[in-house]
C-alpha positions, 0 to 999 in steps of 0.5 A: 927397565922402563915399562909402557903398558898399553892398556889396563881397565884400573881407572875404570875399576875405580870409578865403579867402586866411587859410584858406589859410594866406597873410597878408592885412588890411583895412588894405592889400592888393592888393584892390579895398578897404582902408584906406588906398584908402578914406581916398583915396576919402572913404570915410563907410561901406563895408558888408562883405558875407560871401559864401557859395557853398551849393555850394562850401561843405561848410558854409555856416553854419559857414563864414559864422559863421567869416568873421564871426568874421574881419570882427570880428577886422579891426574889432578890429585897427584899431579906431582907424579903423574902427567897426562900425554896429549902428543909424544913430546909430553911423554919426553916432558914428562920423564925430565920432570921425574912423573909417569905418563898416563895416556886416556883411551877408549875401550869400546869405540860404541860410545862415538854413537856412530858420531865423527863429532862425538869421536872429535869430542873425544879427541879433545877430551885427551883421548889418544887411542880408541879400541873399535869394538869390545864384546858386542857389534857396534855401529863400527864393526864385528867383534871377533867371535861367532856364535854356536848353535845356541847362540852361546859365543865361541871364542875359538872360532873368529869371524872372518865374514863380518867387519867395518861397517861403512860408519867405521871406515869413515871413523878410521880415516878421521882417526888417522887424520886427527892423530888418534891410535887405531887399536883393533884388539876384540875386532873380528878378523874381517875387521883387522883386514878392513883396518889395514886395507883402508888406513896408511899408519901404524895402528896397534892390537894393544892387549893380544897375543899370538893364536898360533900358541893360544887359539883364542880369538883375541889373539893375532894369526901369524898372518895378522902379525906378519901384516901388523909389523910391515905396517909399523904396529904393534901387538901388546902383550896381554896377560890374561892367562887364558889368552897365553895358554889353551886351556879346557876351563878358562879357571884352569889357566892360571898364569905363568911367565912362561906362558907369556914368553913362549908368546913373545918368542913366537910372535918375534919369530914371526914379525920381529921383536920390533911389533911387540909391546905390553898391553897387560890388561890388568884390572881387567883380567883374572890375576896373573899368577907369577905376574900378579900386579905392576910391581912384578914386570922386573921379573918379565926382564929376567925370564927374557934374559934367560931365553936368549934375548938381548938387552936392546931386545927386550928395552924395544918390547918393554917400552921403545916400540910404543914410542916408536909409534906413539912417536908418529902417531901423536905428532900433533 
């Protein structure tokens, strides 16, 4: 079964062990993703995600540019299985040829500096999806947590008063109108609404699961899927255990196939099968215990067999959704 994985944080794990001086590569590693792990799993498209931390990082910009630069270093090394997805036709390009896709995307839409030129930038750089917000407020929007009372974040209670900012609302029009994916997974759920009420296209929670069966934050409310799947998006199923399964330490959620079908099976119930994809966020989660690397997604196909679905089911949530959307979006 072919695989389109919205999101994973590897190339950025990557580039960090590069700058400090250690040898690392796409091809094989000790990371969730490499090649070798992808051609086991049937891998069609894996999006790379550049994450930027705005606090770890003395400059975000610069350091979100250099790690670009690693991606496009990556891709040329090996350039005879890999290929980069600029507009849907490369992914069909790409699949004649016999080389995986690879889609670059932004984990932390703060690194535009508030800036449409810089977001343009971007977009002529290959970026094709940008997350707005991760953990902190940024001159886009709200993450989707509150805080207590000692200003510790809670990441079981969301935040439903504070949004988009007026700069994210002029970002998320200029996104729809270059052809860049609206990716609202980490914003707050006032955020989601603005999303929705202020652009006309698809857009995607590229690595979020079902709250109704996890309450973390991070995942959507049935409400949200509801409005996600009448829109054409898609949610991607993240593999993060302590977003699959309520836990009271997050160490003590460790991962479990089930857990990730009991997700899927709700959020099919909910919106159809039609809104889900897989948005593994490997290489930025703990390990998954059952799915612990890219080479084990076959056993994802197996365990939705034994739950009832169906063959054109389970191709739609492994990889012919993304392309549906990714078909409409990045037609340019």
């Amino acid at each position: 079964m072919k695989v389109a994985d919205m999101h994973c944080d590897t190339i950025t794990a990557l580039y960090n062990t590069v700058v400090k001086g250690e040898i690392s590569n796409l091809n094989r590693n000790t990371y969730h993703i490499d090649i070798e792990k992808m051609q086991k799993g049937d891998y069609l498209l894996q999006n790379f995600a550049i994450f930027v931390d705005l606090k770890g990082q003395e400059h975000p910009l610069e350091y979100c540019l250099k790690a670009i630069d690693f991606y496009y270093g990556q891709l040329e090394l090996y350039k005879d299985t890999l290929a980069p997805v600029f507009t849907y036709e490369d992914i069909r390009r790409n699949k004649e040829a016999g080389k995986i896709s690879t889609l670059l995307t932004i984990e932390e839409g703060g690194v535009t500096k508030s800036s449409l030129e810089h977001l343009r930038n971007f977009y002529r750089l290959g970026v094709r999806m940008l997350t707005l917000t991760w953990n902190y407020e940024n001159g886009i929007g709200h993450p989707n947590f509150t805080r207590t009372e000692d200003q510790k974040p809670d990441f079981y209670t969301s935040q439903t008063e504070k949004g988009l900012t007026d700069f994210g609302l002029k970002m998320i029009w200029e996104m729809e109108q270059l052809g860049m994916i609206i990716d609202v997974s980490h914003l707050s759920d006032a955020g989601f609404y603005q999303v929705l009420e202020n652009t006309t296209k698809p857009f995607v929670a590229s690595h979020s699961n079902a709250r109704n069966v996890c309450r973390h934050v991070r995942n959507l409310t049935d409400d949200m899927i509801v409005k996600l799947a009448e829109r054409g998006g898609i949610t991607g199923m993240n593999f993060c255990p302590s977003f699959l399964q309520e836990v009271k330490q997050e160490e003590e959620a460790v991962g479990t196939i089930a857990s990730l079908v009991e997700n899927i099976k709700h959020i099919a119930n909910v919106g159809g099968y039609e809104c889900i994809g897989l948005g593994s966020d490997f290489d930025g989660i703990p390990s998954h215990k059952e799915l612990p690397d890219a080479s084990y997604l076959p056993l994802l196909e197996e365990a939705l067999k034994r739950e009832g679905f169906q063959n054109h089911e389970i191709e739609a949530i492994f990889y012919k959704n993304v392309l549906r959307v990714y078909k409409e979006i990045l037609s340019r």
